[in-house]
C-alpha positions as CSV (number, residue, x, y, z in Angstrom):
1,X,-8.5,12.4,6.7
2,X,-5.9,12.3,4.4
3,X,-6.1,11.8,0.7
4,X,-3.9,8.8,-0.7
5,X,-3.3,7.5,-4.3
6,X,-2.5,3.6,-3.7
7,X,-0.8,1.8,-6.4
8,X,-0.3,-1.9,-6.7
9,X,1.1,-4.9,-8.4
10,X,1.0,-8.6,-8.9
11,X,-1.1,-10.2,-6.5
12,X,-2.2,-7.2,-4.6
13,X,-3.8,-5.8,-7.6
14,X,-5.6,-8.7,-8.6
15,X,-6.6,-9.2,-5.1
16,X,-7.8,-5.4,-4.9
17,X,-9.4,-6.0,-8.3
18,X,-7.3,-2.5,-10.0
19,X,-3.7,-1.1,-10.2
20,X,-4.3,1.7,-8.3
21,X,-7.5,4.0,-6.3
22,X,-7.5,7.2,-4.6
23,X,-8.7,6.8,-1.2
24,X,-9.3,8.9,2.1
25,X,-7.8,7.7,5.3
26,X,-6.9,8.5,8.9
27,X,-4.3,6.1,8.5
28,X,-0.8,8.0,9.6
29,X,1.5,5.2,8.4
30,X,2.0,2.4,5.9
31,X,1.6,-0.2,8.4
32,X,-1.5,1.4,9.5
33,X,-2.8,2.1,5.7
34,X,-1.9,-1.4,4.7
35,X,-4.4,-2.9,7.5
36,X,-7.0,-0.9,6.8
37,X,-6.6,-1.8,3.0
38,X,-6.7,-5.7,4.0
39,X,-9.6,-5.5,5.7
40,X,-10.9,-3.4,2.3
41,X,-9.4,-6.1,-0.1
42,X,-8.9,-9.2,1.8
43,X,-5.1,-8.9,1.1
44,X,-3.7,-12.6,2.2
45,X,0.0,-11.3,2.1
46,X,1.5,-10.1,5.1
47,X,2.7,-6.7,5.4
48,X,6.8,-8.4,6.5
49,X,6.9,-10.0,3.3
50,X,6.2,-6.3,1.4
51,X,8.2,-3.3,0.6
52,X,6.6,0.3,0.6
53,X,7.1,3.1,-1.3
54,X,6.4,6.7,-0.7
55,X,6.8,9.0,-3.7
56,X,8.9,6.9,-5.3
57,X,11.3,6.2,-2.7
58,X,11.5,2.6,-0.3
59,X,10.0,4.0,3.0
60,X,9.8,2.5,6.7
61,X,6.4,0.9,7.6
62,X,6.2,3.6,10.4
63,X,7.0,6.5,8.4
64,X,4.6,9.1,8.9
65,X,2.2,9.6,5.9
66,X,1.1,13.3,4.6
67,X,-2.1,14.2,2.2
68,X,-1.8,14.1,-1.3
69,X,1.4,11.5,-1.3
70,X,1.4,8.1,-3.0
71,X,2.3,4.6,-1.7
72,X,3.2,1.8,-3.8
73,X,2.8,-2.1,-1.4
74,X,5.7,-4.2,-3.4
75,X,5.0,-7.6,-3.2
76,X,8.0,-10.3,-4.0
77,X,8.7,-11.4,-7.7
78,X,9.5,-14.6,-8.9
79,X,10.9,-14.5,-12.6
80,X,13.9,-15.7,-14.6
């Protein structure tokens, strides 16, 4: 298991009901982290439509995820 701080914004954070948890997964990717957290959350928005983030830098959905790193789901913005 792997410990993961999980921030989020916009809709994803009201959905998840906070702007960011600490959370212990087996997940080994983003793709596979964000599933699991949509079954936990009841996310509606699909993972295409996202960006991640791994320490602070735009990562691949399959990139492989380590213990103790953070991952940030970036969900579109609308604004003017």
């Amino acid at each position: 298991m792997k410990r993961i701080q999980v921030q989020y914004f916009a809709v994803l954070r009201e959905q998840a009901g906070c702007s960011e948890e600490k959370i212990k997964t087996p997940a080994d990717t983003p793709a596979a982290l964000y599933q699991e957290l949509c079954r936990r959350h009841g996310f509606t928005l699909p993972a295409g439509g996202l960006k991640v983030a791994i320490n602070d830098d735009f990562a691949a959905w399959d990139a492989p995820l380590k213990d103790g790193v953070r991952v940030v789901f970036i969900p579109p913005f609308a604004g003017g």
